[in-house]
C-alpha positions in Angstrom: -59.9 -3.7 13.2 -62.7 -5.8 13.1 -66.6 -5.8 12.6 -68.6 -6.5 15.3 -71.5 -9.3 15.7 -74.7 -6.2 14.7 -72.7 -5.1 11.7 -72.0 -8.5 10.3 -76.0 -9.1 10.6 -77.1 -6.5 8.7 -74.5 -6.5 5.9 -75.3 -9.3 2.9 -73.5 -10.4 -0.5 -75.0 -8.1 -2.6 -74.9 -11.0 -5.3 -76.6 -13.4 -3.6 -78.1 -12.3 -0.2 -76.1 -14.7 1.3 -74.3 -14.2 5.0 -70.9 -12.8 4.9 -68.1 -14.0 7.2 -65.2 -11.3 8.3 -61.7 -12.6 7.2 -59.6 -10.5 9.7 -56.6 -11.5 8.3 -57.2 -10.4 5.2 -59.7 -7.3 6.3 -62.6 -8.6 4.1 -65.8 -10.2 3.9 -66.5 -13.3 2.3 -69.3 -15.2 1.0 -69.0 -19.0 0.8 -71.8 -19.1 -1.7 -70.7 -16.8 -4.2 -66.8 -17.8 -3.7 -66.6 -14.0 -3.0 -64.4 -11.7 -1.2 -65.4 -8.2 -0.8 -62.7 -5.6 0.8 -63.2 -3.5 4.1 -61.1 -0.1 3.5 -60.7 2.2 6.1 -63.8 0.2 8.2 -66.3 0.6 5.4 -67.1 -2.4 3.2 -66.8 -1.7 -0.3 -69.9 -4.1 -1.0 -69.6 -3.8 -5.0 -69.8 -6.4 -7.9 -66.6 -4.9 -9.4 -64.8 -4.4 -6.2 -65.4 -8.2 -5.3 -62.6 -10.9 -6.1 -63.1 -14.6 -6.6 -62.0 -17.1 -4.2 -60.6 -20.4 -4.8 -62.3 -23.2 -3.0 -59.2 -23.9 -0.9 -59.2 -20.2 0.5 -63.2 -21.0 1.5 -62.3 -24.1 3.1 -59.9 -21.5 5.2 -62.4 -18.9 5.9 -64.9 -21.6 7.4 -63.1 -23.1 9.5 
């Protein structure tokens, strides 16, 4: 599955407003800001403070490049 190019550019952290990158591997969005990963269940983003979990900066180094 993955989210195409429209999707990802209407979609936004909902902490900060800040873009979100798609992490196919691990079927979630990120944001590098935040050091935030939110899941994408069943190809709906679950875009929620308390679904969210924290990255380490090691696993945003990853999702960048």
């Amino acid at each position: 599955m993955s989210l195409g190019a429209n999707m990802l550019g209407i979609l936004a952290c909902p902490s900060c407003k800040g873009k979100l990158i798609w992490n196919q591997d691990k079927t979630e969005l990120v944001c590098c800001g935040e050091q935030l990963a939110y899941p994408v269940q069943n190809g709906i983003p679950a875009l929620l403070a308390s679904a969210a979990r924290e990255l380490s900066q090691a696993e945003v180094e990853q999702v960048k490049s």
